[in-house]
N, C-alpha and C positions, 0 to 999 in steps of 0.2 A: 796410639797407646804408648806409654813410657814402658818400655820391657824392663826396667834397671826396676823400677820403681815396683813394678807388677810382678816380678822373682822377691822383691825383697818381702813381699807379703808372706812368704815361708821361711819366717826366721832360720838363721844358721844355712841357709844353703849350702853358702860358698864356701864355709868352713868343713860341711859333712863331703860335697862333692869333691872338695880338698884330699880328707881324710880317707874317702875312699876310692881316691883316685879313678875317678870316673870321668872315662874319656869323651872329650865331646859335647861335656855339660855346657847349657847355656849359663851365661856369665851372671852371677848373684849380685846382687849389688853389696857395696859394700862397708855398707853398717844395717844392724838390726834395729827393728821396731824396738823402743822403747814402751813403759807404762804410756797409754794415752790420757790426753789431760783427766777426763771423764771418769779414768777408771784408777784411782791411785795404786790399786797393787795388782799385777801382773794375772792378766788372766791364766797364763798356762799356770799358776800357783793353785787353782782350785778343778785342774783337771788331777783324777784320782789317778793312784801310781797302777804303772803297766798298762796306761792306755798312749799308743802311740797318738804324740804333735805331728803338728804338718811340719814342722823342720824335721823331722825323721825322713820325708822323700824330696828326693829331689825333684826339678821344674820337670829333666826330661823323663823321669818314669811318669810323673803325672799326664804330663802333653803327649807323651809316648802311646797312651793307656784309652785316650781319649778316641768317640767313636766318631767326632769329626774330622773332618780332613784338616792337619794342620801342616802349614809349608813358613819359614824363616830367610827370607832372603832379605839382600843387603845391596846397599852400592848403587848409584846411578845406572848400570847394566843389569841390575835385578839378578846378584847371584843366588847362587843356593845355597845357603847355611844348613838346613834341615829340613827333610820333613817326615811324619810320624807315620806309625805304621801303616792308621788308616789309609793317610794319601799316599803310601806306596801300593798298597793292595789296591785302591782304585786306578790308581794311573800309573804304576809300576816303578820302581826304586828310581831316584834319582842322583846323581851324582855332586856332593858339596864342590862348590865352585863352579860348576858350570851354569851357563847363565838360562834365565825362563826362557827367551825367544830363542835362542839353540836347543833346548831338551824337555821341553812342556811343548807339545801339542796340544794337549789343554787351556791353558791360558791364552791360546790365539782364539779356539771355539767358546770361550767363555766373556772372550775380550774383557780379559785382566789385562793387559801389557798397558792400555794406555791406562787403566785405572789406577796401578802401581806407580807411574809415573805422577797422575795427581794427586795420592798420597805421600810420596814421597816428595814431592816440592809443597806443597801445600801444607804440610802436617795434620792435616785432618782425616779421622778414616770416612771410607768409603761403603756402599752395599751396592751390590746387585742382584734383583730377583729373579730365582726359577729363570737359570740359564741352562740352555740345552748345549751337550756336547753330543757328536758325531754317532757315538753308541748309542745314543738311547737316551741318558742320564740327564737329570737335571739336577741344578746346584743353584745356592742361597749363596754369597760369598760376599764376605766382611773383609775387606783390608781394614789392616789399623798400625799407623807408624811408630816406630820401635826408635826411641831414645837414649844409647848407650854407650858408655866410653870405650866398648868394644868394635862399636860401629862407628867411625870416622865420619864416613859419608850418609852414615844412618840408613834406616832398613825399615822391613814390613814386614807386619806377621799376615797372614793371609788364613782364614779359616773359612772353610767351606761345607756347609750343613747339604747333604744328599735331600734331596726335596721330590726324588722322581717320580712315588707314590702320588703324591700330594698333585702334582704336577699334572698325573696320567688322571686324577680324578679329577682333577679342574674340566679338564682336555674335555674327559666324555660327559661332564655337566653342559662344557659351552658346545658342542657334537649335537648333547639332545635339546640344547636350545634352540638352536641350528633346524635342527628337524620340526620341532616344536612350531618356530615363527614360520616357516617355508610351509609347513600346514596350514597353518593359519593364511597368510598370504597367499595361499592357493584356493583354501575356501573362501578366502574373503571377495578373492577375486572372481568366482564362479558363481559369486552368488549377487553381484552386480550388472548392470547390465552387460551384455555384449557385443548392443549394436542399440545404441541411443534411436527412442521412434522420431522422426521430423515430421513435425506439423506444415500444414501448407502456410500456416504465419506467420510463422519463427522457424530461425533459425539456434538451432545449439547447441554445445560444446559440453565435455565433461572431461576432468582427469581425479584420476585418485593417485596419492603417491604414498606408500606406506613407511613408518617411521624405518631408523636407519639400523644397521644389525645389532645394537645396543637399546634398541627401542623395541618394546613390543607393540604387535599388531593389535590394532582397536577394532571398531565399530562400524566407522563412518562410511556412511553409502549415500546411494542418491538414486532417481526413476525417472523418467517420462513417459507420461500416461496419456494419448489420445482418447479423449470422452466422445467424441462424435461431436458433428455441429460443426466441426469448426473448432471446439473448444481442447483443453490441453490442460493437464494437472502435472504440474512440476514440484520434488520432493526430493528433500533432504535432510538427514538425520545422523546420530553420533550414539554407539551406545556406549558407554562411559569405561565398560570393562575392559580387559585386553585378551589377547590368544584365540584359541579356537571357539572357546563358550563365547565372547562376544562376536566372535563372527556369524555364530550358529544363531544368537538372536537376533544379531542384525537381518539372515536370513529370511525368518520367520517374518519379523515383523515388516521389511519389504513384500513380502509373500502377502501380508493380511491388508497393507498399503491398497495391491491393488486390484482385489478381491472385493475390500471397500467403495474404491474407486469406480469401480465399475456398475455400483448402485448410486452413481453420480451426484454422490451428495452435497452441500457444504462443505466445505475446509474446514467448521469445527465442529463438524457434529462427525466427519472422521476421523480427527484427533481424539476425539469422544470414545469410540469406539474402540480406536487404536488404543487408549488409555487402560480403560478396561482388561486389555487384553496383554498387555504387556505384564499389568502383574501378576495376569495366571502364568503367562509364561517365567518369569523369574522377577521374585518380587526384592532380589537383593540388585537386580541390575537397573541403573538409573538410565533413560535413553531420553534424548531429545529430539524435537522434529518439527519441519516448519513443512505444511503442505498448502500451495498454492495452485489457483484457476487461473486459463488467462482467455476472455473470450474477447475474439477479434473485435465482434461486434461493439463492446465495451472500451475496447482501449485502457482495459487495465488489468492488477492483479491481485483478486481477491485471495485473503490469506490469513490461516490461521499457524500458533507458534507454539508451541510447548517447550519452554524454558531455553529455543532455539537462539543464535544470532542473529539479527536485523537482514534483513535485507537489503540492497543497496542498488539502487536505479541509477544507471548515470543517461541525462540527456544528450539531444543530439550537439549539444552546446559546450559540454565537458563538466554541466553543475551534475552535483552527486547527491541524490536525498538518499534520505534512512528510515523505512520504513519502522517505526517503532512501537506503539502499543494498539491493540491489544495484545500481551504477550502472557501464557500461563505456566504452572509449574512444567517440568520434566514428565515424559509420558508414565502410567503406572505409581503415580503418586495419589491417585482417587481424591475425591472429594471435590474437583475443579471442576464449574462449568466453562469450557471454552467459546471463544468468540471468534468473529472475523471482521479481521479492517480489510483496507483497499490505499492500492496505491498506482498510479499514473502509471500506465506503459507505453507512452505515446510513437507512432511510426520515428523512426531515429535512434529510439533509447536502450538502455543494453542494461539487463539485471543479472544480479548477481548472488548466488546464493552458494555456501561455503559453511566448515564446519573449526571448527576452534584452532584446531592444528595449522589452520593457514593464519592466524592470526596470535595468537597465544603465545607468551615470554616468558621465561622466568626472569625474576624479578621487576616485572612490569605490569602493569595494569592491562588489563584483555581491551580497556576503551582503547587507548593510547595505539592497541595493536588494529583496533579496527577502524582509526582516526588513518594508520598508514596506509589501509588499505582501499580506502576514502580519497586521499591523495594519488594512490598507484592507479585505479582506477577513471580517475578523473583525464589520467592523459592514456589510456589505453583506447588505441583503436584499434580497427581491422577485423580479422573474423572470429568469431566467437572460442575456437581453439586456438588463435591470437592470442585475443585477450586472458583464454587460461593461464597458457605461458607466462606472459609476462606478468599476470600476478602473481605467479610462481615466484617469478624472478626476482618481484622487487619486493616482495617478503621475504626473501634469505630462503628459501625451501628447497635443501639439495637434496640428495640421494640419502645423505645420512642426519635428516631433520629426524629430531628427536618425536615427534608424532607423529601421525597421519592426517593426512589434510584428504578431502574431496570437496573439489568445485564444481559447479554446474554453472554456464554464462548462458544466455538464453537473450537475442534481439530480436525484438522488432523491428523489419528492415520500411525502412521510408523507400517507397519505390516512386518510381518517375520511366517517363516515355514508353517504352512497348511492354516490359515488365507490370507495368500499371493496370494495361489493356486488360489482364490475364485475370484481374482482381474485382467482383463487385457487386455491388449491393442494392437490393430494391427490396421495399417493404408498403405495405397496404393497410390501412385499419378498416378490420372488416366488423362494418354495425349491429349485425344478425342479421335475423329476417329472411322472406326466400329470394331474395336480389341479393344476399351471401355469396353462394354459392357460383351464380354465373360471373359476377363481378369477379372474382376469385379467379375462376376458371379463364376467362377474358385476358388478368393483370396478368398472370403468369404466361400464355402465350405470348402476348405481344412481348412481357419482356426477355421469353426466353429467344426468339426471335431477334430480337434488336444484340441477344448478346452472339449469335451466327449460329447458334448451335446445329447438329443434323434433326432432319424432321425426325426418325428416332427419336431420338433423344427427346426433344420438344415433345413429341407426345405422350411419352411417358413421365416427363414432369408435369405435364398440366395432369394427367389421371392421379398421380402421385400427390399433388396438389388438391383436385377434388375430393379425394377418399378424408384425407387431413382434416381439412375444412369441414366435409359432414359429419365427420367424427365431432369434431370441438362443438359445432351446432346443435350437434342429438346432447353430448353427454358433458357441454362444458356451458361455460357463464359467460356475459361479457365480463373485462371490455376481450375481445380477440383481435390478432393480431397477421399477419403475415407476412413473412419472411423470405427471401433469396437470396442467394450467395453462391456467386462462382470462387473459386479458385484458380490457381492454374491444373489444378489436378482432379477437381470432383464439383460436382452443383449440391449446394445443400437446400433443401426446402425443411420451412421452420413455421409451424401453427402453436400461438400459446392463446391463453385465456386464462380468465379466472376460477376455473376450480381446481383443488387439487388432488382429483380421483388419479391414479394412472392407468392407463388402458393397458391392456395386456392382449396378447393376441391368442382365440380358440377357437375350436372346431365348429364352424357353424351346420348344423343340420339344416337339411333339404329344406324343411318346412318353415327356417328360419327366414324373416324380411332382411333381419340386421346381423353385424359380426364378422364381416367379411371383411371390411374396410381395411385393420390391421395385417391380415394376411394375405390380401393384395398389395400392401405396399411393400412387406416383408418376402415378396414373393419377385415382385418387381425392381427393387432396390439393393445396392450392394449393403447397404444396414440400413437399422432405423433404429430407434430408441426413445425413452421419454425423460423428462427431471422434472421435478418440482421448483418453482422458481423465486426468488425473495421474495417475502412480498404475501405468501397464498399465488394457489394459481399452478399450469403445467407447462412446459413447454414438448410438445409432441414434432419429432426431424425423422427425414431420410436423407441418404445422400445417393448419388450416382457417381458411379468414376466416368471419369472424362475418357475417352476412346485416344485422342489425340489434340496435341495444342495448339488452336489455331493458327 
């Protein structure tokens, strides 16, 4: 700022400051405003008499008067010419000529000294916001450099607006923000799993990482769901909102995920369900969600999407597909009937399923972002909290990413030599007729047999086995089928056919022949259960835990 130039806007200063000998005034400059082009005759000519001009005071009762802090110093050494009352009553009288770095404590906690020094070679002023000093206070401060034939070496006026109010309500806005997200991130996170379930056929990994402390908390969760059989329901969703309200439906709707779940449905006739249910619970939150099967027996994974991202399979060879349609609106949008595709999970391959924030730019396209992660993927190996990481990594997703990301990685491990042993599979087509039954009864020894199990054990699979089979004979269709399966951890036995009544298990009375079946095996089995299967048709399992592994 030109001080010469900015006193002389008070016509006559330097002549009144003259005349009344008024010591210590800052220097006038020295000629007055004339008429401006614009205005041919003199504006003070139409100001009425007896009303004081601004050339009636002088610069320093005005700057004097003033309720911000005003300080005038000069010189390479940053002396002190002046400063007004205000900045003396905040930081106490100052001494003309002695320098800031000697007699402002102030200016070291506010770090003016190096900023005076860039105005002052620079000629340009300067600001700094809501600086804190030592007491408490907070300060706005404008330098701006002072142009005058008084000043040799040239100077700066320094004005400093008190901001500590301003400052203390920021404080306790970003305090309860602070409190706000840590709630949220504490619900978010309690209401996620806490210990991922492991199927006997996959292995898999999960991380959530929530956006960074300028970010708020979203939605995004994930499940793994053991259905019995062998089989596995994997899930992941986003609910679009932020803070505690989308945590809290993210809650829920994990909650009714696997509630559904557990009536082992289809993957879209639960997105079905879930849809419904989402707009009774809030019909302004939009959420998306991809819930996927994976049954060993199949070597893939059936799945449906509500306006979710792709999923992404990579083989044991490093090619990456993308699982793409059928894909439908966002959950809670009604009107949609959803579907389900299928896509290859063969022993070796490693899927991946993830929610926006791991892939999502600003100013970039969301394909582009999930083409890199198509790439990162492709060279990711190792174990499935491995491969989280370094998705993590080579998306850019630190501590302080702007979203929240959840990933869930899930393989299929290709197993070979005594791992192998642990694994397998036998199956029968049973015709009907009364040679069902014993045929049945026969396959299952011998194979449980052949797989070493204890005579325990073996006997309780073939009864477990019988009961199955008379069931599906009395109350089912052809064609039927029968099924075995070891793990390293459980035997599963598995009877479908073609009707699709499901049995349920009740109290049989004394006088009853039939009805027992069920609650023999429910009686003898660590579970059982039934599903409906594509197609028309049941499939009716129990399992047994394995005692120890051969």
């Amino acid at each position: 700022m030109n001080f010469t130039r900015w006193s002389a806007r008070l016509p006559g200063t330097q002549r009144r400051a003259a005349a009344r000998g008024t010591e210590g005034a800052v220097p006038a400059a020295r000629g007055e405003y004339g008429p401006r082009p614009d205005h041919p005759a003199d504006a003070a000519a139409d100001v009425p008499a007896g009303v004081p001009a601004l050339e009636d005071f002088t610069v320093r009762e005005i700057v004097g008067r003033l309720p911000g802090l005003v300080a005038l110093v000069y010189g390479p050494e940053h002396r002190i010419a002046y400063v007004n009352d205000a900045y003396a009553a905040a930081f106490g009288p100052r001494p003309a000529g002695a320098t800031v770095a000697a007699t402002c404590p102030e200016a070291e906690e506010l770090g003016l000294l190096p900023l005076l020094d860039q105005v002052l070679r620079s000629g340009k002023p300067r600001t700094v916001k809501s600086r804190r000093t030592q007491d408490g206070g907070s300060y706005t401060v404008t330098c701006l450099p002072v142009d005058s034939p008084h000043l040799a070496d040239g100077g700066v006026l320094v004005h400093a607006a008190d901001v500590t109010d301003h400052a203390e309500a920021a404080e306790r806005l970003r305090a309860s923000e602070r409190r706000h997200r840590e709630t949220a991130v504490t619900l978010q996170r309690s209401l996620l799993p806490q210990e991922l379930e492991q199927p006997d056929d996959l292995r898999i990994a999960a991380t959530y990482q929530p956006g960074g402390t300028d970010a708020a908390v979203g939605g995004d969760w994930y499940d793994v769901i053991t259905l019995g059989a062998g089989r596995t329901a994997l899930v992941i969703g986003d609910v679009m909102g932020r803070g505690v309200r989308a945590a809290a439906v993210m809650g829920q709707l994990r909650t009714a995920v696997r509630a559904y779940a557990r009536l082992d449905l289809p993957p879209h006739e639960v997105l079905q369900l879930l849809d419904g249910l989402a707009a009774e619970i809030d019909a302004s939150q939009i959420a998306t969600c991809v819930y996927a099967i994976h049954d060993p027996n199949e070597g893939k994974l059936v799945y449906a999407s509500a306006g979710h991202l792709p999923i992404l399979v990579r083989d044991e060879d490093g090619t990456v597909r993308r699982a793409e349609d059928p894909t439908g609106p966002p959950l809670g949008t009604g009107g949609w009937l959803h579907t389900s595709g299928t896509i290859a999970l063969p022993p070796g391959s490693t899927a991946v399923l993830y929610t926006d924030g791991l892939v999502e730019r600003r100013r970039e396209d969301i394909d582009e972002g999930v083409a890199a992660l198509e790439r990162a993927l492709s060279g990711a190996t190792g174990t499935p909290q491995v491969v989280c990481d370094r998705l993590l990594r080579s998306l850019g997703v630190t501590a302080e990413h702007d979203d929240d990301v959840a990933v869930l990685v899930l393989q299929h491990p290709a197993r070979k030599g005594p791992d192998a042993e642990l694994f397998h599979n036998a199956a029968l087509e049973l015709l009907g007729g009364v040679e069902a039954a014993p045929r049945a009864r026969a396959f299952a020894s011998g194979v449980l047999a052949s797989w070493r199990f204890p005579v325990e054990l073996r006997d309780l699979g073939v009864l477990a086995t019988s009961e199955l089979v008379a069931n599906s004979l009395q109350h089912g269709t052809p064609p039927m089928r029968l099924r075995l399966r070891r793990t390293d951890r459980r035997l599963i036995i598995e009877v479908t056919d073609g009707d699709d009544h499901l049995p349920r298990r009740r109290r049989a009375e004394t006088e009853d022949e039939a009805g027992r079946g069920i609650s023999i095996i429910a009686t003898i089995a660590s579970s059982w259960g039934s599903r409906r299967t594509p197609g028309g048709g049941k499939a009716v399992w129990c399992e047994f835990a394995l005692p120890d592994t051969p």
